[in-house]
Structures are given as structure tokens and as C-alpha cells.
PLY file of the C-alpha trace (Angstrom):
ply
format ascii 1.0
element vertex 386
property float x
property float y
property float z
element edge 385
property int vertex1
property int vertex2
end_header
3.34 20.23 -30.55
5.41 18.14 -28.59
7.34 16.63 -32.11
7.32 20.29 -33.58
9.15 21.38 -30.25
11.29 17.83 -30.10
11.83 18.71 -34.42
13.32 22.38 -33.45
15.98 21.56 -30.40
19.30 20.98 -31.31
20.31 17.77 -30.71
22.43 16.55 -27.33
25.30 15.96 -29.35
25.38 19.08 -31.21
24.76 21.59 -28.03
27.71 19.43 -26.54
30.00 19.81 -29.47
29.13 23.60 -29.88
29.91 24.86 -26.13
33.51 22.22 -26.89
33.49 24.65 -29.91
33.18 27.59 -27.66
35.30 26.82 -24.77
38.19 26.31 -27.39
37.42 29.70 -29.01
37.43 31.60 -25.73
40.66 30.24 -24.58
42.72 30.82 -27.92
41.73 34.42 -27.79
42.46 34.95 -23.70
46.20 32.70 -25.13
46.14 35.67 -28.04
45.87 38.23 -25.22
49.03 37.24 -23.40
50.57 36.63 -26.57
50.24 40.09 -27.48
50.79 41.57 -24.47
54.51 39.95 -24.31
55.56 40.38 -28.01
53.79 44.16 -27.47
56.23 44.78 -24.82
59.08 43.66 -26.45
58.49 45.52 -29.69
57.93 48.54 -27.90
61.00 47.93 -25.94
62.97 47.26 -29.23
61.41 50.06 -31.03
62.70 52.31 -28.23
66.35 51.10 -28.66
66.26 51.55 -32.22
65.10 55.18 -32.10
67.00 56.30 -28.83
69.90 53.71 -27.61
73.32 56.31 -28.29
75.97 56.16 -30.57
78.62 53.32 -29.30
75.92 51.59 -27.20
74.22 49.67 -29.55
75.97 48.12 -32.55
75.05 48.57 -36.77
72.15 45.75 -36.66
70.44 46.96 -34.03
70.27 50.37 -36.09
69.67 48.39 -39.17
65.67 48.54 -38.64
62.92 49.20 -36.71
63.52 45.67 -35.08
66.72 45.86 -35.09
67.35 44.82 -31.83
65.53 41.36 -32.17
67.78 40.62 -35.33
70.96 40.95 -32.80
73.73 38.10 -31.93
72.82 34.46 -33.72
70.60 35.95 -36.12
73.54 36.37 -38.56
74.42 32.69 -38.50
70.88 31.38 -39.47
70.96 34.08 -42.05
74.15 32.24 -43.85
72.72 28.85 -43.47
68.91 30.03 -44.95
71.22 31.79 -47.90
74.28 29.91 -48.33
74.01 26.39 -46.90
77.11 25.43 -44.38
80.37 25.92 -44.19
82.79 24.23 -41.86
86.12 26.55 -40.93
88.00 24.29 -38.39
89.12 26.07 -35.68
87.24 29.21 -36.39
83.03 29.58 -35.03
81.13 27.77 -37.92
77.61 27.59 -38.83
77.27 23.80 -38.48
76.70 24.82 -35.02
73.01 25.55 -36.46
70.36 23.37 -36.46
68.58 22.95 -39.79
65.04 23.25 -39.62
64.86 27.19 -38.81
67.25 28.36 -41.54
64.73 25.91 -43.74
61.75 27.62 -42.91
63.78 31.17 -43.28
64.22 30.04 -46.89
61.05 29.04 -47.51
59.19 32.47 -46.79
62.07 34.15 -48.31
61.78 32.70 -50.93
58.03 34.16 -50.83
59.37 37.80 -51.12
60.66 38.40 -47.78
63.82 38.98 -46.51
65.76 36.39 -44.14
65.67 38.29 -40.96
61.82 39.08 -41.50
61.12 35.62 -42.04
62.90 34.73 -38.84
60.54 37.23 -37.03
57.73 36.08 -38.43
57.88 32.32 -37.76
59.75 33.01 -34.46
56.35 35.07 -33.18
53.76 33.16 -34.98
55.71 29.53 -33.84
55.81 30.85 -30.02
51.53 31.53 -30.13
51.26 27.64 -31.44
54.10 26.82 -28.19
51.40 28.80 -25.83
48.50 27.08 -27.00
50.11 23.83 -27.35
51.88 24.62 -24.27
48.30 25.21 -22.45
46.40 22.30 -23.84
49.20 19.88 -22.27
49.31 21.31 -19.07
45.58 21.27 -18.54
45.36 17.38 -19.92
48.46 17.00 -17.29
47.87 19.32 -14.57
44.67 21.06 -14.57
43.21 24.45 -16.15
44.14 26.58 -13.15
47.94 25.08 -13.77
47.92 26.02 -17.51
46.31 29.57 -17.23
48.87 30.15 -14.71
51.91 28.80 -16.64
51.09 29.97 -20.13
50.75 34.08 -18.75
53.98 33.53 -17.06
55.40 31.65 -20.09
54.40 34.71 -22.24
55.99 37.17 -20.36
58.94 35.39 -18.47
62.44 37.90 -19.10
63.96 35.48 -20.52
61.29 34.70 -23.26
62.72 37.47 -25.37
64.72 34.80 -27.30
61.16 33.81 -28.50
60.72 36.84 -30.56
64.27 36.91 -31.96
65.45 35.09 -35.26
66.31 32.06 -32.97
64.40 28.84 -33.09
63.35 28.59 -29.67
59.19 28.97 -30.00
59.27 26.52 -32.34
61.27 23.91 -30.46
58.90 24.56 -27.52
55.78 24.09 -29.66
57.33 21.16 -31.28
58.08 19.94 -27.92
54.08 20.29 -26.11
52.46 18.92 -29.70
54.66 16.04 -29.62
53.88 15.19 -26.04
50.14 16.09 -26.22
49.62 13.72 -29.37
51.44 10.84 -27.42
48.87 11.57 -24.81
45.63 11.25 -27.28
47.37 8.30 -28.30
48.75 10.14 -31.87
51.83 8.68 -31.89
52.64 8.97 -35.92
52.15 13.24 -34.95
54.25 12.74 -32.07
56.94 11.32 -34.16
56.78 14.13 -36.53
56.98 16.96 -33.78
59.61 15.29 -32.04
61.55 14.31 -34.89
61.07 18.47 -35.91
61.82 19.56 -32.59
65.60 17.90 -32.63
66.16 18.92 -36.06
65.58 22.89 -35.09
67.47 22.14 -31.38
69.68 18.97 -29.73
67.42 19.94 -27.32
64.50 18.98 -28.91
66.10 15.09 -28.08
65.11 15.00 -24.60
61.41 15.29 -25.63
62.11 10.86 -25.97
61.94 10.70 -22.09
58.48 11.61 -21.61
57.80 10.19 -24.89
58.96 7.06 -23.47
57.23 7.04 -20.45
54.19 7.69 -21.94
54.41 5.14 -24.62
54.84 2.30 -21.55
52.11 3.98 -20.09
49.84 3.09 -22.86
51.79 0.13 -24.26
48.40 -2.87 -23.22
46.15 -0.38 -25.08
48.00 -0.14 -28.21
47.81 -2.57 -31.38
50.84 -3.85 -32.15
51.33 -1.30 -35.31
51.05 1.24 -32.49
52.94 0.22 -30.47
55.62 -0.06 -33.14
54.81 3.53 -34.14
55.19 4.67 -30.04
58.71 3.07 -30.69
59.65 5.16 -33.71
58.37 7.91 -31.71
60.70 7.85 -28.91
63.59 7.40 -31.69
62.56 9.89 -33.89
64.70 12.81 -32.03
68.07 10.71 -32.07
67.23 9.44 -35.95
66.58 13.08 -37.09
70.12 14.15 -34.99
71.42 11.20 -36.93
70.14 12.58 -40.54
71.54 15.73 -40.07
74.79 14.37 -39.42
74.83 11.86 -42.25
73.91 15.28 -44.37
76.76 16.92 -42.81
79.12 14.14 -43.98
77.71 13.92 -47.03
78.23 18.08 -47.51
81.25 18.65 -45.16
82.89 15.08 -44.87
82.48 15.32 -41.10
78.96 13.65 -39.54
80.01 16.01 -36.48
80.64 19.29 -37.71
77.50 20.25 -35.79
79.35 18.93 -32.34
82.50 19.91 -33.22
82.14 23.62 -34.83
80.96 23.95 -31.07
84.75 24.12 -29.86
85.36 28.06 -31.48
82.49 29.11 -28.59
85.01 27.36 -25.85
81.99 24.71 -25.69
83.02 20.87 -25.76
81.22 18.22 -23.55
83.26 16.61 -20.75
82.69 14.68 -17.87
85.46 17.64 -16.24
83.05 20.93 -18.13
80.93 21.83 -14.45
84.57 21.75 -13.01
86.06 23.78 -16.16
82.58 25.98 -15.92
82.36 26.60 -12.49
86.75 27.12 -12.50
86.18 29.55 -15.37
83.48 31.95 -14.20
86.40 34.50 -12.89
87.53 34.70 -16.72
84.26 34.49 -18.03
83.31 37.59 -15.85
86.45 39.69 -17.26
85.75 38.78 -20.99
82.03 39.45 -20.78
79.51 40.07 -18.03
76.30 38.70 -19.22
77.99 35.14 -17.98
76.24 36.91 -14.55
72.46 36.61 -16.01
73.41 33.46 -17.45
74.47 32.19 -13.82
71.43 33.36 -12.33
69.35 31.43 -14.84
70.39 28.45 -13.51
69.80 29.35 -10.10
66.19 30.27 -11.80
65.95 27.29 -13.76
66.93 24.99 -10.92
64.51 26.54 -8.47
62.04 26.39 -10.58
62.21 22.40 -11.10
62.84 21.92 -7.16
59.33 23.66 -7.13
58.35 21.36 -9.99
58.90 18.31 -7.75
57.16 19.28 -4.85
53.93 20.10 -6.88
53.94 16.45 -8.39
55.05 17.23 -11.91
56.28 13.52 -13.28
59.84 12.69 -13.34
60.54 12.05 -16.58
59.63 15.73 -17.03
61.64 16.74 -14.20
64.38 14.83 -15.73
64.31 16.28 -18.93
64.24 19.49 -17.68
66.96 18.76 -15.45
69.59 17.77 -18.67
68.64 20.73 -20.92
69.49 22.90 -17.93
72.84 21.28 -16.36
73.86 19.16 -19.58
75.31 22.42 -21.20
77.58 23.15 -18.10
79.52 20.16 -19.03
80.41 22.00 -22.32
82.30 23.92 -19.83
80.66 27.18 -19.94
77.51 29.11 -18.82
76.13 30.70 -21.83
73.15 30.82 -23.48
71.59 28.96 -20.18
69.22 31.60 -19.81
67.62 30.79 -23.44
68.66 27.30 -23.27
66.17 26.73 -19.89
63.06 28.46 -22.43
62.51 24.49 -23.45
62.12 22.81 -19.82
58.35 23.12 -19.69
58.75 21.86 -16.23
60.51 24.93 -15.43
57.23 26.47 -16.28
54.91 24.42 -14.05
57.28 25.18 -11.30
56.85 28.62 -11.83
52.49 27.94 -11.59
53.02 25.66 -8.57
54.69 28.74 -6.60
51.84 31.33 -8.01
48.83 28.89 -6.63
49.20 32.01 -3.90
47.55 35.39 -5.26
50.08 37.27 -3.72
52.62 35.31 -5.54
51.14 35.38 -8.74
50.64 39.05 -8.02
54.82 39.67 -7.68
55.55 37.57 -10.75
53.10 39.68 -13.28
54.09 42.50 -11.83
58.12 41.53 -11.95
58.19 39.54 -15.08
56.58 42.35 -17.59
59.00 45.16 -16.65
62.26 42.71 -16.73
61.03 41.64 -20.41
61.26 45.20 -21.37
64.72 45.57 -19.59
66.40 42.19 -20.62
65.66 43.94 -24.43
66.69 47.47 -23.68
70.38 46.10 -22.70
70.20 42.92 -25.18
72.35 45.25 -27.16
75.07 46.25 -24.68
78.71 44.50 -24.36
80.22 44.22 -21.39
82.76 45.05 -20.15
0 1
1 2
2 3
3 4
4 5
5 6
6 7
7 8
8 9
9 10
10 11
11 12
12 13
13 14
14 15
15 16
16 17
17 18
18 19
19 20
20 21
21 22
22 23
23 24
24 25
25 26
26 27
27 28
28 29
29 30
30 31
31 32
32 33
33 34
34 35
35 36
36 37
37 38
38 39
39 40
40 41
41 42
42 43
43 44
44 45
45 46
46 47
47 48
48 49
49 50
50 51
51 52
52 53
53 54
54 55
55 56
56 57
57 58
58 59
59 60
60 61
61 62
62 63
63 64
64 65
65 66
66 67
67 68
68 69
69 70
70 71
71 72
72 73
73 74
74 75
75 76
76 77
77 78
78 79
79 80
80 81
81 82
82 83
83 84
84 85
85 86
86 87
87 88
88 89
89 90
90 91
91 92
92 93
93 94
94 95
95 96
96 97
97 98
98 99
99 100
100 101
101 102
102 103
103 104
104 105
105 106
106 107
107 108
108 109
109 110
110 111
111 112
112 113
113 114
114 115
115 116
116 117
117 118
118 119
119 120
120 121
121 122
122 123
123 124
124 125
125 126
126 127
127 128
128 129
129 130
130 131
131 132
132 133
133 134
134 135
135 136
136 137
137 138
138 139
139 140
140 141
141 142
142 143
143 144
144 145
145 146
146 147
147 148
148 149
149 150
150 151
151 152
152 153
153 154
154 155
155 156
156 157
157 158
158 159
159 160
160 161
161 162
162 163
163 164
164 165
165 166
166 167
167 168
168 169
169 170
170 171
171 172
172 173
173 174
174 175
175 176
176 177
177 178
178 179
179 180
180 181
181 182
182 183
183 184
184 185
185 186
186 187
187 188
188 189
189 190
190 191
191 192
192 193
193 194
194 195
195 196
196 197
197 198
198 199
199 200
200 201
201 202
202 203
203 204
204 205
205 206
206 207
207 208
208 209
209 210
210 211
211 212
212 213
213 214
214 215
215 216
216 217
217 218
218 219
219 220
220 221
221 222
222 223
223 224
224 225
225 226
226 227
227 228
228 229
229 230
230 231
231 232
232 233
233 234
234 235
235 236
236 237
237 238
238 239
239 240
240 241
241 242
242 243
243 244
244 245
245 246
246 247
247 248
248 249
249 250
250 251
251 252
252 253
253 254
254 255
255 256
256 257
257 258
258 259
259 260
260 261
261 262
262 263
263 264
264 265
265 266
266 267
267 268
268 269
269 270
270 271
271 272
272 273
273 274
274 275
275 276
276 277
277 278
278 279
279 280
280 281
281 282
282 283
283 284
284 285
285 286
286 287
287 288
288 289
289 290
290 291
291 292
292 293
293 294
294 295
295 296
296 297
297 298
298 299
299 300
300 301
301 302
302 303
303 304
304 305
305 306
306 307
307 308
308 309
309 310
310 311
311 312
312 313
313 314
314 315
315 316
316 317
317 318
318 319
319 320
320 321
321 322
322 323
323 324
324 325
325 326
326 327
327 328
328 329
329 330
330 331
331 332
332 333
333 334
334 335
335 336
336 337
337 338
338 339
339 340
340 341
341 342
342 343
343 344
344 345
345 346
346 347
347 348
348 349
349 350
350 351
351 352
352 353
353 354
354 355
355 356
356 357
357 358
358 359
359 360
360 361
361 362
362 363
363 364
364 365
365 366
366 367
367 368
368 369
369 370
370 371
371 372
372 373
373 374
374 375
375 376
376 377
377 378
378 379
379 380
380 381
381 382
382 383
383 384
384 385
């Protein structure tokens, strides 16, 4: 009896790897929930400008579909690149100003039957549920499974995130971003050359992913073979080499390795050690030409206060640091904008934001604030001011 009952249980290991099984099941589909629940909102919100936003307050794009709104501003530029390749005009706003690795993928599906701006929207959505899960299985190896619940539900529905479900690249930078630093963790370092390499050739954002990188790779640098630890190495690199390919295909297209940098001066962007000054100097123009310099303001604020709360919760500094550049770096372009969607790829931001909602009645007002500003920040994304 005893061997016919010892023959019929499942063995130690397999109950073990089942309830792993389980546990990873059961958090993808809560992840799916607020996943849906954010992109829900913001299709509903879009669908409701599309059918009712009046004549003269929206433009012809926004009319253009059902999801028209989420095909607004940049979308138009990653079109040209996924159809047309690039084009440098000096002195005029040129699409070298793009990043590669979107329009790539807009290309690819396209040329699967659909059109550019659908393919955006689908690999923009579907890339920002691989961020949240990625994004949730780094912060619990790094900070705990309260600290990633928290920080992926505000994540999925934090006003700004709207950029995630537009034709922009930012969801997949962010995923890029958490797989690269979670394989470095588990000691992956050829994956975590891949993802970071990816995640600077969709963003020059995606470059301060190296700093962590780096850290980590010291971190582990006794328990690596030597072939590891040269891969760690190439790791760390892999953002500024992939910056560096794009460039030598720019001078190899365009004749200039810096079109990408440079195309940058028709938005009044061009990095100085003067741009806060010019920035900060510039904000009573920037107000008269266009007002949504004021939300772009107050995401810094955001962003900043965020990573102050970052600090005091423990969160390492080479995370704070990175965080810190992608937020302030851009102000010495000389101007605010795009801050707001810029700050999306500061995961410490993010852990900030789960450090201050450790208090119920915190993480009560930031639900409760963050779903109906989502909606909002789409029903105006179509406005111009003044």
C-alpha cells in the first residue's frame, strides 16, 4: 500500500514547479487586468473624441478613425521613416530625429497587411503589457511583491502613460529597459545586451539603461567566468554601440553620422551646458507659442518628486541616477517638451510613486486621481493652445 500510495504522489519537485507554474499564471492575468483597464480607458476616451470633439477643436487625424486621436502629433514622422526611409532637410524638422527600431517593426507588420498607423497601435499596446510584466518581475527581484503590485497599477494608469498607447515607441523602450536589467540580474548577460542594445536603438534614452547595467555587472563580476564577464562588458556597451550603428547608417544614407542629433535643432532642441538657463529664460515664450509647455513643467516637478521619494525608500543610485538624466538631461536642449513622455522611462520614477502609496490612504488618492486624468490628458491631447 504504502509503494502504491508513494507510486501515485507527485513528486516534490513537480508540486514545487507546478504552484511556480501557478503563481506566474495568476500574476500575468491580475498584470492583464490593469493592462486593460488603462488601454480601456484610453480607448474609450479616444473613441469619445473621435465621435464628439467639434469642428475646429480637433484636427483631420484625429477624425481620420476611430483611434484617431492616438495616431496624433509624432505619429506622422514614424509613418515616413516605416514607408520611405529618412530624409535629412537642414534647417527644416527632419525625420532623422527618429529612432529606428519602431518605424522597423511598423514595416514589418505592414508589410503583413496592415496599415502603418495600425501597426504602431498594435506593437505600442502589446510592447507596453511585456514593459508591465517585465516591469513587475524586476521590481519584485529588487524591491519586493508589495513594491511591484503597487508600481505596475500605477504604471498602467499614470496620465501621462497615454504616450504608451500612441504610435510612439515608448512601451517598448520601457520593456526593453526592465528585460535588460532583469536578465543582468539572473546573470543573462548575452539577453541583456540584446534588450539594451534594442532599447537605444528605439530611444537615446534607452542608453542610460548602461548605469545599472554597470553596476550590476561589478556586482557579479567574482562570480562570472571570464567569457561572462566579457559578455557583462559588451552589455554595458551595447546602448552606445547600437547609438553608434545608427549613426554610421546615417552617414552611410545621409553623409552626416549626426543627422539624428542635429535634425533636433528645427524643434529649438540643441544640448548645451547654457539649455536649463535658455529653458528656464524661455518658458515666458514658450507659454505664448503653446501652452502645453505648462504640463510639461509640471512633469518635472512630478518626475523629480517622484525620485526624491525614490531615495528615501532605498531605491539604488545608479537607478536614481539614471532616472535623474532622462528627466533633467533634455532641459539642457533648452526646452521643456516632451518631459512629460520623456519621464515614462525612469522606472525609478515609478518606485517612487509605490514608496509614497505604502499608506492605503495614499494609494487610495492615486487610483482614484490617476484613472480620471488618463481619460482627460486624451480628451485634450488634441487641442492647440493658444
Amino acid at each position: 500500500m504504502a509503494t502504491l500510495e508513494h507510486a501515485g504522489s507527485i513528486p516534490l519537485g513537480l508540486r514545487r514547479a507546478d504552484e511556480a507554474s501557478s503563481t506566474r499564471l495568476r500574476a500575468l492575468a491580475w498584470i492583464a487586468g490593469w493592462w486593460l483597464l488603462g488601454r480601456g480607458v484610453i480607448v474609450l476616451a479616444a473613441v469619445g473624441v473621435h465621435t464628439f470633439g467639434p469642428a475646429g477643436w480637433i484636427r483631420r487625424v484625429e477624425h481620420s478613425s476611430v483611434l484617431g486621436p492616438l495616431e496624433a502629433w509624432d505619429t506622422r514622422w514614424y509613418r515616413m521613416v516605416a514607408g520611405s526611409g529618412y530624409l535629412l532637410v537642414p534647417g527644416r524638422q527632419s525625420d532623422p530625429a527618429f529612432f529606428p527600431l519602431f518605424p522597423v517593426l511598423m514595416r514589418g507588420l505592414h508589410a503583413a497587411g496592415l496599415g502603418y498607423s495600425t501597426s504602431g497601435l498594435v506593437i505600442a499596446n502589446a510592447a507596453f503589457f511585456v514593459a508591465l510584466a517585465a516591469f513587475y518581475a524586476l521590481t519584485k527581484a529588487m524591491l519586493g511583491d508589495s513594491m511591484a503590485r503597487r508600481s505596475v497599477a500605477y504604471l498602467a494608469v499614470f496620465p501621462f502613460g497615454f504616450a504608451f498607447s500612441m504610435v510612439y515607441p515608448e512601451s517598448i523602450v520601457l520593456a526593453l529597459i526592465a528585460l535588460a536589467a532583469l536578465a543582468a540580474i539572473r546573470g543573462r548577460w548575452g539577453w541583456a545586451a540584446a534588450c539594451a542594445g534594442a532599447a537605444a536603438l528605439a530611444r537615446p534614452e534607452g542608453l542610460f539603461v548602461a548605469l545599472p547595467l554597470a553596476v550590476l555587472a561589478w556586482e557579479q563580476r567574482h562570480a562570472l567566468s571570464p567569457r561572462a564577464r566579457g559578455v557583462a562588458i559588451g552589455a554595458v556597451l551595447a546602448p552606445v554601440a547600437a547609438i553608434g550603428s545608427f549613426s554610421l547608417y546615417l552617414w552611410q544614407v545621409l553623409g552626416n553620422p549626426m543627422a539624428w542629433s542635429q535634425s533636433q535643432r528645427a524643434w529649438g532642441r540643441e544640448l548645451s551646458p547654457f539649455g536649463l538657463v535658455n529653458a528656464i529664460g524661455g518658458l515666458g515664450r514658450a507659454f505664448a507659442h503653446d501652452a502645453w509647455v505648462t504640463r510639461d513643467v509640471a512633469a518635472v516637478v512630478v518626475y523629480l518628486v517622484l525620485l526624491a521619494a525614490a531615495a528615501r525608500a532605498g531605491v539604488s543610485w545608479p537607478w536614481l541616477l539614471s532616472g535623474l538624466a532622462i528627466v533633467v538631461l533634455p532641459l539642457f536642449t533648452g526646452s521643456f517638451d516632451s518631459i512629460d513622455r520623456f519621464g515614462l522611462l525612469a522606472p525609478a520614477a515609478f518606485w517612487g510613486l509605490a514608496a509614497l502609496g505604502r499608506d492605503p490612504r495614499v494609494n487610495r488618492l492615486i487610483l482614484g486621481l490617476s484613472v480620471p486624468l488618463l481619460a482627460a490628458a486624451i480628451v485634450v491631447l488634441p487641442l492647440r493652445f493658444p
